[in-house]
VEXDOPA-384657 format. One record per residue (C-alpha): residue in three letters; x, y, z; chain. Coordinates in pm, whole numbers, plus 50000, padded with zeros to 5 digits. Layout:
! residues N
(atom "ALA",(X,Y,Z),"A");
...
//
This chain:
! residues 276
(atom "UNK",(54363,53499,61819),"A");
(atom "UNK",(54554,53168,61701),"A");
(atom "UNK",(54272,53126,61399),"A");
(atom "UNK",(54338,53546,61336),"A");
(atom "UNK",(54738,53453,61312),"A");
(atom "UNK",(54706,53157,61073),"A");
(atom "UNK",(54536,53347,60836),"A");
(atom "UNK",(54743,53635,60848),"A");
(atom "UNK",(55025,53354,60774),"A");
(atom "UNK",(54811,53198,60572),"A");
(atom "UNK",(54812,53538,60354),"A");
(atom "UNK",(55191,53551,60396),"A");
(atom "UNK",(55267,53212,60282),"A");
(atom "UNK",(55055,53228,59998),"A");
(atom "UNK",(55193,53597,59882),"A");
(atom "UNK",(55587,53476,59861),"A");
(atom "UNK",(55603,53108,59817),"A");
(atom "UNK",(55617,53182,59425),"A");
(atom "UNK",(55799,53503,59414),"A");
(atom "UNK",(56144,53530,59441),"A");
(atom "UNK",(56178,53664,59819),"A");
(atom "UNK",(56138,53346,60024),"A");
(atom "UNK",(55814,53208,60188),"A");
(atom "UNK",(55932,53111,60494),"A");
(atom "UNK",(56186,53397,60598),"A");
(atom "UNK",(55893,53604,60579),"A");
(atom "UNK",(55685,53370,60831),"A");
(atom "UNK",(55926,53378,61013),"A");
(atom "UNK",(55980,53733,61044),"A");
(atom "UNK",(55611,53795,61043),"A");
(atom "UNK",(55524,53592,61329),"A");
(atom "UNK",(55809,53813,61537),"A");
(atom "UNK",(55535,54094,61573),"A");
(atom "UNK",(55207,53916,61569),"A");
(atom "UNK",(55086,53916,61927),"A");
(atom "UNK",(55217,53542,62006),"A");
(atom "UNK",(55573,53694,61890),"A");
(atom "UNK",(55693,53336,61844),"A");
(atom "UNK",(55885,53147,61559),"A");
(atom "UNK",(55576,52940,61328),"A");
(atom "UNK",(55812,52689,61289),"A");
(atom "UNK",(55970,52431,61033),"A");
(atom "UNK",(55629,52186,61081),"A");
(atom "UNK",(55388,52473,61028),"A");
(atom "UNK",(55587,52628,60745),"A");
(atom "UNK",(55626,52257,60536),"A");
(atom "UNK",(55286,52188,60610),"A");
(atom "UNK",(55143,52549,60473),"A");
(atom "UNK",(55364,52504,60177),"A");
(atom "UNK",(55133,52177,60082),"A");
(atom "UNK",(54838,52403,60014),"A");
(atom "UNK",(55075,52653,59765),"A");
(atom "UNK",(55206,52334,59588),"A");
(atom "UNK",(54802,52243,59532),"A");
(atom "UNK",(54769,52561,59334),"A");
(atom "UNK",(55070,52450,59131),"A");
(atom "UNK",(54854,52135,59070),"A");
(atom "UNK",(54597,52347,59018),"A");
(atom "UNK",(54763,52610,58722),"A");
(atom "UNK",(54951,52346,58590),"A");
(atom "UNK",(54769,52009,58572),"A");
(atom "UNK",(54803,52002,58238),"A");
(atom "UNK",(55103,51957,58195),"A");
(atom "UNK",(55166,51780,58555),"A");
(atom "UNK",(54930,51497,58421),"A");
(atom "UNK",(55072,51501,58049),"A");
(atom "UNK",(55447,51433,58219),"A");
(atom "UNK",(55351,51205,58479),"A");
(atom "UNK",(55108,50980,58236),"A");
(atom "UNK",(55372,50960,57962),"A");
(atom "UNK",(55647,50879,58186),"A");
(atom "UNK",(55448,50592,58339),"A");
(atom "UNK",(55348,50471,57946),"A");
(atom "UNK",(55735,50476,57888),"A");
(atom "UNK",(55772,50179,58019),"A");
(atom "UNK",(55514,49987,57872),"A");
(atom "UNK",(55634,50110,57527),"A");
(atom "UNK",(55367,50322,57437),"A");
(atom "UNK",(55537,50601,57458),"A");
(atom "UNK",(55939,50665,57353),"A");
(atom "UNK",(56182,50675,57616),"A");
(atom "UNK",(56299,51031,57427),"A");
(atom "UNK",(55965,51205,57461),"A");
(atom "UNK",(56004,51534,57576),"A");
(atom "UNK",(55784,51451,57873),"A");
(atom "UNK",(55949,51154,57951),"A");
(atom "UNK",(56257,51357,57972),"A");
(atom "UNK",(56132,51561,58183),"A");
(atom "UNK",(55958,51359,58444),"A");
(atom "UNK",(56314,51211,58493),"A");
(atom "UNK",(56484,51549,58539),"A");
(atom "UNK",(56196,51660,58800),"A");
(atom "UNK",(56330,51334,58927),"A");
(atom "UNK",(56685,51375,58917),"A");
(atom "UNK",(56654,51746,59095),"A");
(atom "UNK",(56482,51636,59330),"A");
(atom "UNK",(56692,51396,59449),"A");
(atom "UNK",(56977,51649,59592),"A");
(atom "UNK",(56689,51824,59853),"A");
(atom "UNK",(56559,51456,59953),"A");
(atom "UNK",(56860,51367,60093),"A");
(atom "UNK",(57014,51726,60242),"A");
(atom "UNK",(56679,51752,60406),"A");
(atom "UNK",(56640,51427,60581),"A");
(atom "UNK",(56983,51423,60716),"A");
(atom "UNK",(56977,51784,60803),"A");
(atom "UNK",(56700,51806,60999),"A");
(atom "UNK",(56889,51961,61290),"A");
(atom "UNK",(57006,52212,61153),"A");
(atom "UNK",(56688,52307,60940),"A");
(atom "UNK",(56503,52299,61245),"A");
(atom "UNK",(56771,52517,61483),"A");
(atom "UNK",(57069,52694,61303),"A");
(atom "UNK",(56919,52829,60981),"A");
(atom "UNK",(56626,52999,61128),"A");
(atom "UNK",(56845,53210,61292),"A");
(atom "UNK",(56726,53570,61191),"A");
(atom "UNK",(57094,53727,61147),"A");
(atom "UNK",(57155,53421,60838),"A");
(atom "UNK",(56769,53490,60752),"A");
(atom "UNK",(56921,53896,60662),"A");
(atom "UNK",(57252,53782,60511),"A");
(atom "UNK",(57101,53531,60214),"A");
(atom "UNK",(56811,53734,60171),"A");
(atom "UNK",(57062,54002,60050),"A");
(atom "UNK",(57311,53796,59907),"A");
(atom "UNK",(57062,53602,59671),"A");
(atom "UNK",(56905,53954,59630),"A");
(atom "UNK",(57201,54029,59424),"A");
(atom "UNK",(57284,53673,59287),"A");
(atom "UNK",(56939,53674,59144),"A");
(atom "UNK",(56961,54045,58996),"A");
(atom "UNK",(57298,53961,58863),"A");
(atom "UNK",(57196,53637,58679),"A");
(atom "UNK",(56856,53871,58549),"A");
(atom "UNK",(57065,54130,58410),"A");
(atom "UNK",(57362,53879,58272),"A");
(atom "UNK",(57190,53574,58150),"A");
(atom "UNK",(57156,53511,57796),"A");
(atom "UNK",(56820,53397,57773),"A");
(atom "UNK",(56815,53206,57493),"A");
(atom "UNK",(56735,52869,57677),"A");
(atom "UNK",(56350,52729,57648),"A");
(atom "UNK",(56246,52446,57879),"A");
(atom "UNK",(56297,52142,57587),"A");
(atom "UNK",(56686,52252,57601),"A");
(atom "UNK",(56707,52113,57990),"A");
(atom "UNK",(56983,51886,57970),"A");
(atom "UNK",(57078,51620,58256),"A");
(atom "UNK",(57358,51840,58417),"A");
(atom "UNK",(57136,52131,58397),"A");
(atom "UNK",(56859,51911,58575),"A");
(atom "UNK",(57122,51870,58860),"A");
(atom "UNK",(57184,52188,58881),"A");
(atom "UNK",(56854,52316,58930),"A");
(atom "UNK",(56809,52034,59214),"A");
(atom "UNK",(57115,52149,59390),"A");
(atom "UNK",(56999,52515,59369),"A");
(atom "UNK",(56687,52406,59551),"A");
(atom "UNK",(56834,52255,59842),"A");
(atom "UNK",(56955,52609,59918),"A");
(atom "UNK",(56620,52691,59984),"A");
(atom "UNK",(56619,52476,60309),"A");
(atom "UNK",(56707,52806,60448),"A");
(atom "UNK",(56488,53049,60499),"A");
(atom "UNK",(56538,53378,60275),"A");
(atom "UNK",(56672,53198,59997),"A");
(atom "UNK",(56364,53134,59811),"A");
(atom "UNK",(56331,52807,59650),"A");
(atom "UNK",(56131,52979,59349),"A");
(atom "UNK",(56435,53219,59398),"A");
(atom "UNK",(56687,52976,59367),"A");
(atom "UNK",(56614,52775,59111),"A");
(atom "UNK",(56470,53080,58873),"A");
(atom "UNK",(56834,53227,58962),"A");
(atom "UNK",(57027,52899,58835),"A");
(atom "UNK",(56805,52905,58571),"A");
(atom "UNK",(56872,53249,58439),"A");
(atom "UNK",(57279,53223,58509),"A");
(atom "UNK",(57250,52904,58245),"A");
(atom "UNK",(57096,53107,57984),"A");
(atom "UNK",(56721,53002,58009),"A");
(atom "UNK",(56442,53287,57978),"A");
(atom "UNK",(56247,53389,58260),"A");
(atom "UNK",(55977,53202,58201),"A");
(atom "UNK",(56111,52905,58153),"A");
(atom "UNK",(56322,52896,58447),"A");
(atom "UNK",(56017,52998,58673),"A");
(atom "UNK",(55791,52750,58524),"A");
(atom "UNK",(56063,52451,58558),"A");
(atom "UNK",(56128,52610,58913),"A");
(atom "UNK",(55762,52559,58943),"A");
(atom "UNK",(55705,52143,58806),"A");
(atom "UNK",(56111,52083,59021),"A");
(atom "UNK",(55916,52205,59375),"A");
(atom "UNK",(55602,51994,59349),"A");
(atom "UNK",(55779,51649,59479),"A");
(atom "UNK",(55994,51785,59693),"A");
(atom "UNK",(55729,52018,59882),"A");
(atom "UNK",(55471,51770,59923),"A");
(atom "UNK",(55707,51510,60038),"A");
(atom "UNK",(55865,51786,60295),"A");
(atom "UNK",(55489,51916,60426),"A");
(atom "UNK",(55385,51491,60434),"A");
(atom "UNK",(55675,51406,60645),"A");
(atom "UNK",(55616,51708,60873),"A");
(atom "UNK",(55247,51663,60869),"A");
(atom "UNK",(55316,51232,60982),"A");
(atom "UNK",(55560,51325,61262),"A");
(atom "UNK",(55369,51588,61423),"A");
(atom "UNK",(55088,51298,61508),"A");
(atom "UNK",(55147,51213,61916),"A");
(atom "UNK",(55348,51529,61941),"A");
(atom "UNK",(55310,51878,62074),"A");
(atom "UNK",(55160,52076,61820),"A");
(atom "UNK",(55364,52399,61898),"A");
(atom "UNK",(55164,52715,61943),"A");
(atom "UNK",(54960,52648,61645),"A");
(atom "UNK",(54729,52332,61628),"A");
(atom "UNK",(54618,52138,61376),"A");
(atom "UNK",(54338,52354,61295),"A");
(atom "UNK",(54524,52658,61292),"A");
(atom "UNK",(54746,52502,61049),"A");
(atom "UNK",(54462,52356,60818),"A");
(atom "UNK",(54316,52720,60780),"A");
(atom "UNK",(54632,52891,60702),"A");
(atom "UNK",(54691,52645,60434),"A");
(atom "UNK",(54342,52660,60272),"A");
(atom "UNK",(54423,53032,60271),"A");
(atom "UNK",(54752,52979,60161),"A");
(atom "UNK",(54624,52804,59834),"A");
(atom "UNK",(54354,53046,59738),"A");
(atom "UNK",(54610,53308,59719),"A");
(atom "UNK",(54898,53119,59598),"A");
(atom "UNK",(54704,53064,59288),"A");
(atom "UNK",(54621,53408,59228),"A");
(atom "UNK",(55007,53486,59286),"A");
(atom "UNK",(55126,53196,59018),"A");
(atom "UNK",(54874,53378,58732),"A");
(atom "UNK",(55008,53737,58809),"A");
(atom "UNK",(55423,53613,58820),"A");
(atom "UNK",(55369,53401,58507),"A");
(atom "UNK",(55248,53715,58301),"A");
(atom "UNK",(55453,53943,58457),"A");
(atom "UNK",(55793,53787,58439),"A");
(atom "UNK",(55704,53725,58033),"A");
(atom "UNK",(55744,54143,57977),"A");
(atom "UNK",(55967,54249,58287),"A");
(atom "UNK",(56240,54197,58492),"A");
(atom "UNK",(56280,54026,58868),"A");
(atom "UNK",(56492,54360,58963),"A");
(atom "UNK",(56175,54522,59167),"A");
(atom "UNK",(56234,54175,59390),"A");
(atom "UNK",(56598,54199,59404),"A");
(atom "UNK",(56516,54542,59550),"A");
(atom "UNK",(56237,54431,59772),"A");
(atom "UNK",(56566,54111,59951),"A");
(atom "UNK",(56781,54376,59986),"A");
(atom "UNK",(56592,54635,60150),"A");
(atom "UNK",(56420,54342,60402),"A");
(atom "UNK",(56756,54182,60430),"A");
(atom "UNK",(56909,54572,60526),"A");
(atom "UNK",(56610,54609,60741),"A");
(atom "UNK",(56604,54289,60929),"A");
(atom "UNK",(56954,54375,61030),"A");
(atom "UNK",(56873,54689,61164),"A");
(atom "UNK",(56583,54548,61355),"A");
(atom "UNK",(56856,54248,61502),"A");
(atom "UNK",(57125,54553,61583),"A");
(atom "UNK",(56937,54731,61788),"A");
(atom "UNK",(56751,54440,61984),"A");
(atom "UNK",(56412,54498,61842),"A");
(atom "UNK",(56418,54147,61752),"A");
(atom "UNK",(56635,53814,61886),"A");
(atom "UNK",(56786,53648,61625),"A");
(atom "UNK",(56631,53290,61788),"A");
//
């Protein structure tokens, strides 16, 4: 039954990491009614997340290995310190650096007060409408080779929202994006390169300080098949959002928060669920 559960998470994780409706409020939620009824956890969700960033690796190495080569032969010379990739392997950097720090010294409260289901409802709704808001009003005249330095902190800080579940990191950051005039996709693509560092860092810290301790209710090879599962779909997700979000609108997902987020309450109200 523990191998049936992390695939169905497995599915889950996979599904929402890249659309705007928040990975790991939904396992959380999810893993209310599977049969354990029991919280995944922060370890299990950081870890998962490690096989969704390989499918970014995956989609995008192209670029990934253009950026990270050219920044490297910056500082032998080879390349200009104003190359476009150059630039931007400092402003994945410099984003990064705001969710680095928020998450190691707010482990406590990642780990206790912001899976609590009643905040899980509230930002799910309340980016719902940030994110439709910023859809409908941004200019979207912005392409990724406009990314400034302040825009690059922006985006970072916009991530570290994401340390709660039902904000959506892809959420956030595609959100920030569109409120500072980029397109869609260019905001979701940056959204996509900005979460690479910062996810595998998060699932390798989890992954290192689970060794010697309890493993929670799922083990370590409950874990490794939900996050094998996790990638195979993950990719599949990135390919359809990337050719969807160049002809439509995220308003189908700002419906999709609001109605979980109204749900979710419900479900808290009336004592279906416990909030922790």
């Amino acid at each position: 039954m523990q191998f049936i559960e992390a695939i169905i998470l497995g599915l889950v994780q996979g599904l929402t990491e890249f659309l705007p409706i928040s990975s790991s409020a939904h396992l959380r939620i999810v893993g209310e009614f599977l049969p354990s009824a029991t919280d995944p956890g922060a370890t299990f969700t950081a870890i998962t997340q490690i096989g969704t960033e390989i499918a970014v690796l995956v989609y995008f190495w192209k670029d990934i290995t253009r950026i990270i080569g050219r920044w490297f032969r910056s500082f032998g010379g080879s390349v200009r310190k104003d190359d476009p990739d150059v630039r931007m392997g400092w402003l994945i950097i410099l984003g990064t650096l705001p969710i680095v720090l928020v998450g190691y010294f707010g482990q406590e409260y990642i780990r206790s007060v912001f899976r609590n289901l009643w905040l899980v409802a509230i930002v799910l709704i309340v980016f719902g409408i940030l994110l439709g808001l910023a859809d409908h009003y941004g200019k979207r005249n912005r392409e990724l080779p406009d990314i400034t330095y302040p825009h690059g902190i922006y985006f970072g800080l916009a991530q570290t929202l994401a340390l709660v579940p039902g904000v959506s990191r892809s959420g956030a950051t595609t959100t920030m994006g569109l409120a500072l005039g980029y397109s869609r996709p260019a905001a979701a693509r940056y959204a996509f390169l900005l979460a690479v560092p910062a996810v595998f860092g998060s699932g390798l810290y989890e992954l290192v300080n689970s060794f010697g301790e309890p493993e929670g209710y799922y083990g370590y090879a409950q874990t490794a098949v939900a996050t094998v599962v996790a990638f195979g779909v993950g990719l599949a997700v990135i390919a359809f959002l990337m050719n969807y979000i160049s002809k439509k609108s995220f308003m189908p997902f700002v419906i999709y928060r609001l109605a979980l987020g109204a749900t979710l309450m419900i479900l808290l109200s009336t004592g279906v669920l416990d909030p922790l």
